[in-house]
C-alpha positions in Angstrom: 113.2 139.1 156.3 113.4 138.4 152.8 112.2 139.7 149.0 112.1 136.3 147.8 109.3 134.2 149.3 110.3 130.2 150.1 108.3 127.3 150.7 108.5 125.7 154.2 107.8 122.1 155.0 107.5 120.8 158.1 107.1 117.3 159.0 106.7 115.1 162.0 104.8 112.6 164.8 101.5 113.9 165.9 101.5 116.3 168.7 104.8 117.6 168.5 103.4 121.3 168.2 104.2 121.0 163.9 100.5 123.5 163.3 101.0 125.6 166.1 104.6 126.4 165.2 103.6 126.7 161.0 100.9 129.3 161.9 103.1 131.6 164.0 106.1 131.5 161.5 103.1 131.8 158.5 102.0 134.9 160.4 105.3 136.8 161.4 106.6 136.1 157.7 103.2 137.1 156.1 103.0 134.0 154.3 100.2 131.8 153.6 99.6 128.7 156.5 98.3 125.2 154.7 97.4 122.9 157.8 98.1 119.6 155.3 96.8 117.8 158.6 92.9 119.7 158.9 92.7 118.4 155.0 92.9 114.7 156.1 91.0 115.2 159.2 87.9 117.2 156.6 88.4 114.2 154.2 87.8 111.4 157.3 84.8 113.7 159.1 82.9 113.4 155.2 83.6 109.6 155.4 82.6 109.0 159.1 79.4 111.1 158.0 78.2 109.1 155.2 79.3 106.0 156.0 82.1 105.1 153.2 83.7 101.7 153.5 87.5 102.9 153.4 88.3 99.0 152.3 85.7 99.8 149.0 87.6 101.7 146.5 85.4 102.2 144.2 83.2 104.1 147.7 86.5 106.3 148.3 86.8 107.4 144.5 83.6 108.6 144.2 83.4 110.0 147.5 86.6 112.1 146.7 84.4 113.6 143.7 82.1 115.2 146.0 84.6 116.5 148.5 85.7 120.4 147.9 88.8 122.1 150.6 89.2 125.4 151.1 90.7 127.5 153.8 89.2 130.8 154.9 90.6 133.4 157.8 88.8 133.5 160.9 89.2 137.1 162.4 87.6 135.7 165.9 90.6 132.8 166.2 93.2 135.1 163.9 93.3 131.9 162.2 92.4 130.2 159.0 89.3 127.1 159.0 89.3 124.3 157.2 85.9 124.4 155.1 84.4 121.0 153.2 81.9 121.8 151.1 81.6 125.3 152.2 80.9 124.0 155.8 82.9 125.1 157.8 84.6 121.9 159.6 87.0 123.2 162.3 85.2 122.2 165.5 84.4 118.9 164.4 87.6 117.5 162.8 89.7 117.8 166.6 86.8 114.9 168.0 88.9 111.9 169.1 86.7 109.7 166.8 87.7 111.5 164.0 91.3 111.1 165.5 91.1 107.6 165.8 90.4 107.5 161.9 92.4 109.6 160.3 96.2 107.7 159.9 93.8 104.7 158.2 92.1 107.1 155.9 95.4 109.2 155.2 97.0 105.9 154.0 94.7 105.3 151.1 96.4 105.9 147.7 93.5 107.5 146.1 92.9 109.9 148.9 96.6 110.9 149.5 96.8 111.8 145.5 93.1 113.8 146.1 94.7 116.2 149.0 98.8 116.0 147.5 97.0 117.6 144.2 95.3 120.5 145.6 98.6 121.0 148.3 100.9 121.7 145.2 98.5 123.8 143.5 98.3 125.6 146.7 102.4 126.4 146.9 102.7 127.0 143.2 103.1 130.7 144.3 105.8 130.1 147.4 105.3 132.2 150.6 103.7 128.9 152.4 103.8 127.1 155.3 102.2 124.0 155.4 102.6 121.0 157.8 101.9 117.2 157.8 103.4 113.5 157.3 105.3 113.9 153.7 105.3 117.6 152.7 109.2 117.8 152.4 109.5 114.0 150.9 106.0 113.9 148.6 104.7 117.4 148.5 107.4 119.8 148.1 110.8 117.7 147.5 112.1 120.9 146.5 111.2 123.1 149.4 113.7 125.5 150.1 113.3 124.8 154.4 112.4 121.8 155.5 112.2 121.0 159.4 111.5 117.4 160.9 109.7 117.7 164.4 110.5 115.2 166.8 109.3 115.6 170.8 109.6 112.4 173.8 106.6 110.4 173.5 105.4 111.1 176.8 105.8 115.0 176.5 103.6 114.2 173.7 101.0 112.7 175.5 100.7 115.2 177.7 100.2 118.0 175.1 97.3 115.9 173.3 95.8 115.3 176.6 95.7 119.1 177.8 94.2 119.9 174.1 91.6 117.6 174.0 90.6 117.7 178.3 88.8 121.1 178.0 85.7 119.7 174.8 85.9 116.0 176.8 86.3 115.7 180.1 85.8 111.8 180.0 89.2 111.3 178.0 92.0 109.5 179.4 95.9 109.6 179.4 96.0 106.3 178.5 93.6 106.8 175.4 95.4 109.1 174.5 98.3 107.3 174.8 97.3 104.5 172.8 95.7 106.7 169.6 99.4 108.1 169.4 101.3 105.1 169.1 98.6 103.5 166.7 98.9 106.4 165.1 102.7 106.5 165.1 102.6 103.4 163.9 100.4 103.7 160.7 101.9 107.0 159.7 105.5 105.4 159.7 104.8 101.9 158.4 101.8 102.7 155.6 102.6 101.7 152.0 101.9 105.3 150.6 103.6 108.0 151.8 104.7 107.3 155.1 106.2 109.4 157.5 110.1 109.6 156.9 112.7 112.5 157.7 113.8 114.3 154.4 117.4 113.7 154.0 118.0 117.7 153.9 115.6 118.7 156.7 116.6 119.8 159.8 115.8 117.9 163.1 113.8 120.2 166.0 113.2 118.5 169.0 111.3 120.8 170.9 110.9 118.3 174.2 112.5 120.8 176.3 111.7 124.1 173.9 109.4 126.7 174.9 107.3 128.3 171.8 109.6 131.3 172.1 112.8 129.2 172.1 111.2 127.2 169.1 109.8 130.2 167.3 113.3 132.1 167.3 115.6 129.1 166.6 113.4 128.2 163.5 113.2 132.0 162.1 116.9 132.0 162.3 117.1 128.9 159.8 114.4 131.0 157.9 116.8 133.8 157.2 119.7 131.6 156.5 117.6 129.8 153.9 116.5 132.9 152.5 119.9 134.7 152.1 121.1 131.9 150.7 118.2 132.2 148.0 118.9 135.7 147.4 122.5 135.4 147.3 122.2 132.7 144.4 
């Protein structure tokens, strides 16, 4: 599509499809997918598991020193896993507990600075995807692309509900319903880093979108974006 790699940032409320439509534009542009959203989810699982006191400071800093992220492909899923402390981490950061934690832990300074750090280092090359809360406001200002995902709440719903159903039969629409507006809520109205549209980025609503309609209407602002890079 292009010789000159870009960085795309895509941001927006939970649910709205933001991982699922980063890893199919990472893997039809051969670029590299950063699911911003598995980091905070790794970072909450380590807490949950040795019982850190997210209102202790002092308990987050230090546990921060013994967290390490990496991602590594999965050729069963075609897929990359999140890995924490070379454990790999992917089946247990989707629990609903761990859900229920995350927006709280994800709006602690220290922690946001931990996983912003090791994101940039992670674009410093270009040819990334990477979803999430602030990656085209915080963590790449100057991405080239940047799309804000937007869906009707209860299209949403539905969508969380149908991925977590099949690992829990016992969940319900209206806890579901309820960990997405709390969630919602914290994302948009924490102190650090909270969820905002990037003046520049382009609005997908993708209520009434199939993937396919998605996937080809994005790629299109992909190649606009990158002739426009090439042409300057």
């Amino acid at each position: 599509m292009s010789a000159r790699k870009i960085i795309i940032a895509i941001d927006g409320f939970s649910s709205c499809g933001k991982s699922t439509l980063a890893k199919q534009m990472a893997a039809i542009l051969g670029y590299s997918f950063i699911d911003s959203g598995a980091m905070y989810r790794a970072i909450t699982l380590y807490f949950l598991r040795h019982g850190i006191d997210i209102n202790n400071k002092e308990q987050v800093v230090e546990a921060l020193k013994d967290i390490h992220l990496s991602f590594h492909f999965n050729e069963e899923r075609q897929a990359s896993d999140i890995c924490m402390n070379d454990e790999n981490v992917e089946p247990y950061i989707r629990d609903l507990i761990v859900a229920e934690k995350v927006s709280p832990v994800a709006a602690i300074k220290e922690v946001r600075a931990f996983a912003v750090k090791q994101q940039q280092r992670m674009g410093k090359k270009k040819g990334i995807v990477m979803d999430g809360r602030d990656i085209g406001t915080v963590v790449f200002p100057d991405a080239e692309l940047k799309i804000f995902m937007t869906a009707e709440p209860e299209v949403r719903v539905k969508r969380r509900f149908q991925e977590l159903y099949p690992s829990n039969h016992n969940v319900t629409l209206d806890e579901v319903r309820h960990n997405l507006e709390l969630r919602d809520y914290i994302d948009s109205n924490r102190e650090e880093s909270p969820l905002r549209q990037a003046h520049d980025a382009i609005v997908l609503d993708n209520s009434n979108l199939t993937r396919e309609e998605q996937l080809e209407k994005v790629l299109g602002w992909v190649k606009e974006r990158t002739t426009q890079t090439v042409a300057g």
